[in-house]
C-alpha positions as CSV (number, residue, x, y, z in Angstrom):
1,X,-7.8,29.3,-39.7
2,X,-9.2,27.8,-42.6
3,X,-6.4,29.2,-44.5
4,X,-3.9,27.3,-42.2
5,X,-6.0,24.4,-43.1
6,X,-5.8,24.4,-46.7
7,X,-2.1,24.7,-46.5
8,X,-1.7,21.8,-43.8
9,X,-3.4,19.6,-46.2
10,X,-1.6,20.5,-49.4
11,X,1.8,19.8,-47.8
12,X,0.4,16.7,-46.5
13,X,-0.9,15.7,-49.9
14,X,2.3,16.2,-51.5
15,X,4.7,14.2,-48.3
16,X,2.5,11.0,-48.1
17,X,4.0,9.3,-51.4
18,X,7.5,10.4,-49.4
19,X,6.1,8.7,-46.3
20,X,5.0,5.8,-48.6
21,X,8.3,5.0,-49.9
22,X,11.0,6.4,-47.1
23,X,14.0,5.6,-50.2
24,X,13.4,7.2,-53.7
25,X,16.0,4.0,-54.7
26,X,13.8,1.4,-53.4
27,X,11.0,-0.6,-55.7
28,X,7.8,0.3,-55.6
29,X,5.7,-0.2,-53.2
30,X,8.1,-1.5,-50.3
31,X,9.3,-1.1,-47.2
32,X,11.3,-2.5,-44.3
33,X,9.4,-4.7,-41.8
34,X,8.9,-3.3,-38.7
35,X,12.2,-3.5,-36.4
36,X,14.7,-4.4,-39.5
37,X,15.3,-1.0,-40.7
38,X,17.9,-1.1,-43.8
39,X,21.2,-0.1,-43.0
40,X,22.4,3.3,-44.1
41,X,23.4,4.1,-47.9
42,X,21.1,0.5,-48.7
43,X,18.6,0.4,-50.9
44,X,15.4,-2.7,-51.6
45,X,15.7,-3.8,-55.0
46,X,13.2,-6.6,-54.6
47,X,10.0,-7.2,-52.4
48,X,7.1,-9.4,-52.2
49,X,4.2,-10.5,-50.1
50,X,1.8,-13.4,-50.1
51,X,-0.9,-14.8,-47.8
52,X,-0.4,-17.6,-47.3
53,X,2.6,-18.8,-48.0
54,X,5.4,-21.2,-46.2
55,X,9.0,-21.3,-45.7
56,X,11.4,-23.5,-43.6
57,X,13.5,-22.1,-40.6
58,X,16.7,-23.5,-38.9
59,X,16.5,-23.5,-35.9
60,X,19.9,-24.7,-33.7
61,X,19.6,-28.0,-31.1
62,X,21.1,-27.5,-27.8
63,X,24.6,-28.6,-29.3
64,X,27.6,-27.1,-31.6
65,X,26.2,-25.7,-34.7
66,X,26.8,-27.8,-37.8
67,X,24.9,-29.3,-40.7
68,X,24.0,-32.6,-38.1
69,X,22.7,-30.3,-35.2
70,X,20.1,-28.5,-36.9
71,X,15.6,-29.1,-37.0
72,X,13.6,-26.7,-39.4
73,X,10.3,-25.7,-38.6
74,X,7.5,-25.5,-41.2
75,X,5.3,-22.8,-41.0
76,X,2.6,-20.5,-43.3
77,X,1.7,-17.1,-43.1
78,X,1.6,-13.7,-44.1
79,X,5.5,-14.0,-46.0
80,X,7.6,-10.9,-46.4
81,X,10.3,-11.2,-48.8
82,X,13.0,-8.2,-48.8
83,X,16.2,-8.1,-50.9
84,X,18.1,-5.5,-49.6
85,X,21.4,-4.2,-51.8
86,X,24.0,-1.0,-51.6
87,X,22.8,1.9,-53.7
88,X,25.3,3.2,-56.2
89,X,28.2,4.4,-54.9
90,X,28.0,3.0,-51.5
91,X,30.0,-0.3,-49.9
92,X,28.8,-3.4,-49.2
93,X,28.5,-5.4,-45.6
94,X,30.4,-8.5,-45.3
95,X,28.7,-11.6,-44.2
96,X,29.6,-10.9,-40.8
97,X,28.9,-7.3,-40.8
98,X,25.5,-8.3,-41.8
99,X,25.0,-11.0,-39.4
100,X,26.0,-8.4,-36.3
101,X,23.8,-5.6,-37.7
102,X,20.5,-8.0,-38.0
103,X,21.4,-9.9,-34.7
104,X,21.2,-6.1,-33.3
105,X,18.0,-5.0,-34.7
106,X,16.5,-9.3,-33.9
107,X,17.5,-8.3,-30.0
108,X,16.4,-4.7,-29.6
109,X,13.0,-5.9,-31.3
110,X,12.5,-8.7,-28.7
111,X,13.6,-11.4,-30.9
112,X,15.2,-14.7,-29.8
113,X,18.1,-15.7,-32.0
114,X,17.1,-19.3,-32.7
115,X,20.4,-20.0,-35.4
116,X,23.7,-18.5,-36.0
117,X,25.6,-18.3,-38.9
118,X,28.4,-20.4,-39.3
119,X,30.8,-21.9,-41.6
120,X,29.1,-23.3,-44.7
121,X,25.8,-22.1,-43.5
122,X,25.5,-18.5,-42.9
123,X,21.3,-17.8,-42.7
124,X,20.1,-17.0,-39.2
125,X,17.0,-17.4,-37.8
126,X,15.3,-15.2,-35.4
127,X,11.8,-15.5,-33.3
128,X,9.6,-13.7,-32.1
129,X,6.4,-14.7,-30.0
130,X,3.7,-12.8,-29.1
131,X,0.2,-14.4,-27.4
132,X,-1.5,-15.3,-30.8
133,X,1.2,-15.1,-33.1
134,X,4.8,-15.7,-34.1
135,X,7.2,-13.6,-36.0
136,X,9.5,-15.6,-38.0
137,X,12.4,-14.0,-40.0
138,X,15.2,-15.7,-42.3
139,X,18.3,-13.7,-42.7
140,X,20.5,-14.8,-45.8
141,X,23.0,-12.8,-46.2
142,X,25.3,-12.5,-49.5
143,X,28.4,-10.8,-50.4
144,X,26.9,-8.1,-52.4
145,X,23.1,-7.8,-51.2
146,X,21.2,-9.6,-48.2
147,X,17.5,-11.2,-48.4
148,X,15.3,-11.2,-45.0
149,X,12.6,-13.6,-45.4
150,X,9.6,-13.0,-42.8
151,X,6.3,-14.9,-41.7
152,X,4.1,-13.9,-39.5
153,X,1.8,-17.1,-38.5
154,X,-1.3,-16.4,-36.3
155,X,-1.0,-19.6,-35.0
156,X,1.0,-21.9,-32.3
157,X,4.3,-22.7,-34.7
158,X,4.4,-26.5,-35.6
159,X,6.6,-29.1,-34.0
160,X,10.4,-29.5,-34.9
161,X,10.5,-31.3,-38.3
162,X,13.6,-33.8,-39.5
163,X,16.2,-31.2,-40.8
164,X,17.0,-32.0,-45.0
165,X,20.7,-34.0,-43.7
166,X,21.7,-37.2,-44.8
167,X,19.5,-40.4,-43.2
168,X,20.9,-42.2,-40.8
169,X,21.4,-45.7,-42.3
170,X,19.6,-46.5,-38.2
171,X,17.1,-44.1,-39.3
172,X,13.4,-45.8,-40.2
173,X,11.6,-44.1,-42.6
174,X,7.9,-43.5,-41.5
175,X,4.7,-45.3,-42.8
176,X,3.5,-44.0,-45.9
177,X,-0.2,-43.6,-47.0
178,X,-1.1,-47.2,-49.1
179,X,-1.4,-46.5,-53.4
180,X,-2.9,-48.7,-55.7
181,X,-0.8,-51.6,-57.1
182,X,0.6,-50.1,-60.9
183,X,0.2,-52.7,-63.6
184,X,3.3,-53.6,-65.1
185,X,4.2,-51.7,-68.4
186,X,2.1,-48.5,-67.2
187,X,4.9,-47.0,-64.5
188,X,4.2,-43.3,-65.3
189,X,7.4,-41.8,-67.5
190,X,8.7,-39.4,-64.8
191,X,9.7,-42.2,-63.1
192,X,11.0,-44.3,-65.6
193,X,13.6,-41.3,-66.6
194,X,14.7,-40.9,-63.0
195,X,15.7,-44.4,-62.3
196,X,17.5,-44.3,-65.7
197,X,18.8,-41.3,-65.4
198,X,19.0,-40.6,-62.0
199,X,17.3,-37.6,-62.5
200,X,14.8,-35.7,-64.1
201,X,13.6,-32.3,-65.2
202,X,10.1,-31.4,-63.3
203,X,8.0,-29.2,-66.2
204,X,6.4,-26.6,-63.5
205,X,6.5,-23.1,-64.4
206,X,6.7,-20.0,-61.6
207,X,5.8,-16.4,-61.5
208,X,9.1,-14.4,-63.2
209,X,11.1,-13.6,-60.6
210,X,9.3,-15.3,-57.5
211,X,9.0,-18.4,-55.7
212,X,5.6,-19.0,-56.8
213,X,4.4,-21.9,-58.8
214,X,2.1,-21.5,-61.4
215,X,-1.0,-22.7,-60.3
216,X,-1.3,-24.9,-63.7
217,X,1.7,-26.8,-62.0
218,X,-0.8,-28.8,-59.8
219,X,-0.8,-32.3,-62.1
220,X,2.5,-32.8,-62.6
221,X,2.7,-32.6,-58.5
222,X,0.1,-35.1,-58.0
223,X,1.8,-37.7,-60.5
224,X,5.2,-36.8,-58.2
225,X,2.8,-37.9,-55.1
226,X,1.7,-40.6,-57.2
227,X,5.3,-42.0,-57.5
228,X,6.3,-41.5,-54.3
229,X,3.4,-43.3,-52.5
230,X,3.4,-46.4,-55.0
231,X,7.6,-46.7,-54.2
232,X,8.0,-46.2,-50.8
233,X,12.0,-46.5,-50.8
234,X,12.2,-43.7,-52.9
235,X,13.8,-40.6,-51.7
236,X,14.3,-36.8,-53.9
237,X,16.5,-34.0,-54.1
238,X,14.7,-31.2,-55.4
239,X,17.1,-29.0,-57.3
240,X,16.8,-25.3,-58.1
241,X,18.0,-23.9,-61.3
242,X,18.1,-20.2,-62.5
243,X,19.9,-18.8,-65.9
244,X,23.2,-16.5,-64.9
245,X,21.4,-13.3,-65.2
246,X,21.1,-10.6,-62.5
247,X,23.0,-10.8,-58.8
248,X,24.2,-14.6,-58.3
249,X,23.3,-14.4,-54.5
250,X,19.9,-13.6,-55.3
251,X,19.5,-16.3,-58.1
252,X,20.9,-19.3,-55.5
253,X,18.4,-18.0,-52.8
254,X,15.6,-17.8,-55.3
255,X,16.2,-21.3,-57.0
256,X,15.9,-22.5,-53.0
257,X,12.9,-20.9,-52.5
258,X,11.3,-22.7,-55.6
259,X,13.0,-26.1,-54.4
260,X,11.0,-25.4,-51.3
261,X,8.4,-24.7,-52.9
262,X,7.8,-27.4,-54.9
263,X,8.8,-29.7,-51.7
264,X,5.8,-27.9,-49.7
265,X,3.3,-29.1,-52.6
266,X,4.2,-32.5,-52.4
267,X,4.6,-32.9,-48.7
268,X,0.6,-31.4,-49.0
269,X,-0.1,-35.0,-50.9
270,X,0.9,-36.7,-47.8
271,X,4.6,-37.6,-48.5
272,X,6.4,-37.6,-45.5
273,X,9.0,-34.8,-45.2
274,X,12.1,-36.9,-44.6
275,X,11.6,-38.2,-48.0
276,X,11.9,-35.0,-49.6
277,X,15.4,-32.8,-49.5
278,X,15.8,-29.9,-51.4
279,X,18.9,-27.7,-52.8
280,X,19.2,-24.4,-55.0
281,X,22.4,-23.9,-57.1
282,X,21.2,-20.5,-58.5
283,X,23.2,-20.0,-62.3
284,X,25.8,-22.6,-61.5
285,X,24.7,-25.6,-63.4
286,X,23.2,-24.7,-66.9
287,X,22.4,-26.6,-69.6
288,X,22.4,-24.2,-72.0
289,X,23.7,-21.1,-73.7
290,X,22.7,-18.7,-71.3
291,X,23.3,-16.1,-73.9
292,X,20.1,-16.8,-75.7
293,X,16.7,-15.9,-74.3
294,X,16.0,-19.8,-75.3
295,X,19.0,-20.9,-73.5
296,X,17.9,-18.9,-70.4
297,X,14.8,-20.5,-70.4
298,X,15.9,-23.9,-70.5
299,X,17.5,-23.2,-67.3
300,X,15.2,-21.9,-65.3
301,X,14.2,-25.8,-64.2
302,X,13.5,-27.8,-61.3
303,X,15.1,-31.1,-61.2
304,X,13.9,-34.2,-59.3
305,X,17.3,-36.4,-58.3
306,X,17.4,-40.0,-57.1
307,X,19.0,-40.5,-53.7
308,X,19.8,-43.7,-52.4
309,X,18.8,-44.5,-48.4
């Protein structure tokens, strides 16, 4: 018996790093979120987790799905983020083919399918609620690799928030918190670049590879605050930038995700979220050689952009 024992334990010992990691391909220390298994011959090639974190949903209105029939929904928790790719050798899914395979694995888990891809928007959003908590997940899928975004929030999800389309010239913006008159001659220089420009580069710095800001980032946010609450017509586009390295999918979603970011920060000063819209254009729009390790540096930027009500 106690020779059985030895043995059971041994080939235990040497299968839980198997059990651990269920893909030799994938990166260390992942693995799928309970109910989205992978589909077959796929591999992860990125994965994160923080706690807390927050990320913005879709969600469809009781109407035709376009851009103008859409809310998002703000919520923090636990965030899973999974980018999901074909190992070598093996095809990819089409956008569709990824949409049907998640929308199977969101229904057989006992999720609600809150948004459908469509034309020009292909994420999907997919819910499921529990007494105490709420599984969110964000399916993006790409035409090479797919990214399923997931929050679990331990509490009630927050009301329906003003999706990021156009204003409604009808539309009034909300009352923003009073800031102290600025003398003239002293507007900070942020915002004199904008409204000369029309747009400015926002000097924050995030974790290589992540959505996450640097935590040194926090000043520069509060002058944004700062601006926003002494003009009260003012309203941003936050723009996402990556260099052209790496999978170009992955680079938009990420450059969204730091938009987002960045857009969560402020909204924490008390701007008002309808103020505040936010886009990610990945490699697509550098402005520099993206050949040089400088050049790649240089853009990997946010951008602040003046929009006009």
């Amino acid at each position: 018996m106690r020779l059985s024992g030895k043995i059971l334990f041994v080939a235990l010992t040497v299968a839980l790093p198997v059990l651990l990691r269920a893909n030799p391909g994938d990166v260390d220390n992942s693995h799928d979120y309970p109910g989205f298994t992978r589909p077959p011959g796929f591999i992860i090639t990125d994965y994160s987790e923080d706690n807390p974190a927050v990320f913005d949903f879709s969600i469809a209105r009781p109407q035709p799905i376009d851009s103008g029939h859409l809310d998002t929904i703000h919520v923090t928790g636990h965030r899973y983020v999974i980018r999901y790719a074909p190992a070598s050798g093996n095809p990819p899914l089409s956008l569709i083919e990824t949409q049907r395979y998640c929308e199977g694995l969101a229904a057989a888990a006992g999720f609600t399918i809150e948004k459908t891809g469509a034309t020009g928007d292909v994420n999907e959003t997919y819910l499921l609620r529990k007494p105490g908590y709420a599984v969110w997940v964000c399916l993006e899928p790409g035409a090479t690799a797919y990214v399923l975004t997931v929050i679990k929030s331990v509490e009630a999800p927050p009301s329906p928030l003003v999706s990021a389309s156009p204003i409604p010239p009808a539309t009034p913006l909300p009352p923003v918190s009073p800031a102290s008159p600025t003398p003239t001659g002293s507007e900070d220089p942020l915002y004199t670049a904008l409204i000369k420009d029309g747009r400015v580069e926002l000097p924050v710095a995030f974790l290589p590879a992540k959505p996450d800001i640097d935590t040194g980032a926090q000043p520069v946010i509060d002058r944004v605050v700062a601006i926003m609450k002494r003009h009260s017509d003012l309203l941003l586009t936050i723009e996402g930038h990556t260099d052209n390295t790496g999978d170009p999918d992955y680079n938009k979603t990420l450059s969204l995700q730091r938009a987002r970011a960045v857009r969560a920060l402020i909204m924490a000063g008390g701007v008002p979220r309808i103020r505040l819209f936010v886009s990610g254009l990945g490699g697509s729009d550098p402005i520099a050689d993206d050949n040089t390790a400088e050049g790649r540096e240089l853009n990997r930027r946010i951008e602040l952009i003046l929009r006009k009500p």
